[in-house]
KOLDOBA-611164 format. One line per field, with one value per residue (C-alpha): residue number from 0; y, x, z. Coordinates in nm, 4 decimals, padded with zeros to 6 digits, always signed. Each point is the difference from the previous one (the first is absolute). Layout:
guza	NUM,... $
north	Y,... $
east	X,... $
up	Z,... $
***
This chain:
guza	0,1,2,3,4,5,6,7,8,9,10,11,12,13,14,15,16,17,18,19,20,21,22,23,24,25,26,27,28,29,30,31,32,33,34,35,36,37,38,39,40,41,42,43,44,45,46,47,48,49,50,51,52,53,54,55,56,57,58,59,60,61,62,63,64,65,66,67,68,69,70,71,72,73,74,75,76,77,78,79,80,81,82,83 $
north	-14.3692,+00.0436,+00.2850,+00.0714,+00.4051,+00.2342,-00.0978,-00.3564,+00.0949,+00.2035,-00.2778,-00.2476,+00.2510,+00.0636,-00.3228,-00.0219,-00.1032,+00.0997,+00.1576,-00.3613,-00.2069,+00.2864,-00.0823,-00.3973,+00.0462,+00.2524,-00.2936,-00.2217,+00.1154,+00.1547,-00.3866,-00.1508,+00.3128,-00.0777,+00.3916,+00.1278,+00.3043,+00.2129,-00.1320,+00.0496,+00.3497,+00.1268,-00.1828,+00.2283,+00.2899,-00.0358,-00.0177,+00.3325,+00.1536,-00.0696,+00.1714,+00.2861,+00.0508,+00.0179,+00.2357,+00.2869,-00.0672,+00.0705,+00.3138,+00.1066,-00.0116,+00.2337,+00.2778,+00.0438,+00.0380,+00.2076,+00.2013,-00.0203,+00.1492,+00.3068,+00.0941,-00.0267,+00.2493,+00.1994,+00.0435,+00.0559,+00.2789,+00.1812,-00.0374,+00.0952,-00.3209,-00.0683,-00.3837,-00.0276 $
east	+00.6311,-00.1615,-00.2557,-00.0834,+00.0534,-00.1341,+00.3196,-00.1239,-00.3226,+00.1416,+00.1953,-00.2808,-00.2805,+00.2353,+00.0927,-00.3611,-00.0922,-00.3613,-00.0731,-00.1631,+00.3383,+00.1691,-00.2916,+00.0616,+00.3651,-00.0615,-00.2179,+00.2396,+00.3297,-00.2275,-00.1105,+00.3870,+00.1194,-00.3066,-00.0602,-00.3580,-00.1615,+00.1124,+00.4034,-00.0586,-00.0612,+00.2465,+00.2587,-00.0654,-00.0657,+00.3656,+00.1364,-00.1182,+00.0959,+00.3471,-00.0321,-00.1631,+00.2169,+00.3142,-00.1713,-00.0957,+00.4201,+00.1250,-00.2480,+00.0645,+00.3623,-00.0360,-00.2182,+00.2302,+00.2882,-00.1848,-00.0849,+00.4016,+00.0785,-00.2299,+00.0921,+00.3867,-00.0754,-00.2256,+00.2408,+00.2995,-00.2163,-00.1479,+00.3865,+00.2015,+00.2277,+00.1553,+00.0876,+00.3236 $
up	-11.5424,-00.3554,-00.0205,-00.3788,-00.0023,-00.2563,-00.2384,+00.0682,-00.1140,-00.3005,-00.1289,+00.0173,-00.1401,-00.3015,-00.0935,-00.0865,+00.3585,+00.1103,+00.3523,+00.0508,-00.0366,+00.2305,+00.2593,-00.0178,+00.0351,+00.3016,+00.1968,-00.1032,+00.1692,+00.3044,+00.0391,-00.0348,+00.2379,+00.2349,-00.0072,+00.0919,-00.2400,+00.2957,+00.0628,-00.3769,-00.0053,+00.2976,-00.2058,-00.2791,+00.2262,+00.1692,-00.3613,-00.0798,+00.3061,-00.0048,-00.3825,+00.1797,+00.2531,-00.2192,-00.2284,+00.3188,+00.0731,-00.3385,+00.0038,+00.3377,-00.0428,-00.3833,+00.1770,+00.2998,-00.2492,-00.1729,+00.2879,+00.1522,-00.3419,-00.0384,+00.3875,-00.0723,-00.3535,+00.2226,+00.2622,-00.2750,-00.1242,+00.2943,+00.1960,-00.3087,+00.0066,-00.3334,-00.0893,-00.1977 $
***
């Protein structure tokens, strides 16, 4: 399936494109793909998602490092265990 993303839309607008071209082109693969403005638009949507989604992993994963860290230091401290 061809969507034209934001890079899409980057690449046109700075090869001198105008937001008027990027509209034409839009209507044009929407017509070839037989997409309505909605199918359209939860295409987009889904692509963003999965971007999301992988984004709250990668952050969820840091903070409970973080957090497994500071309770082993805290525990290292408050139990007087010495490492090496």
């Amino acid at each position: 399936m061809i969507i034209l993303g934001s890079d899409q839309e980057n690449k046109l607008l700075a090869k001198g494109g105008n937001y008027m071209e990027l509209s034409i082109q839009i209507k044009k693969y929407r017509t070839e793909l037989h997409l309505s403005q909605e199918e359209l638009h939860k295409a987009v949507e889904v692509g963003k998602r999965l971007y999301q989604n992988i984004l709250k992993v990668i952050i969820s994963v840091g903070v409970a490092a973080i957090i497994c860290f500071l309770i082993g230091v805290l525990m290292c401290l408050f139990l007087n265990l010495r490492i090496l």
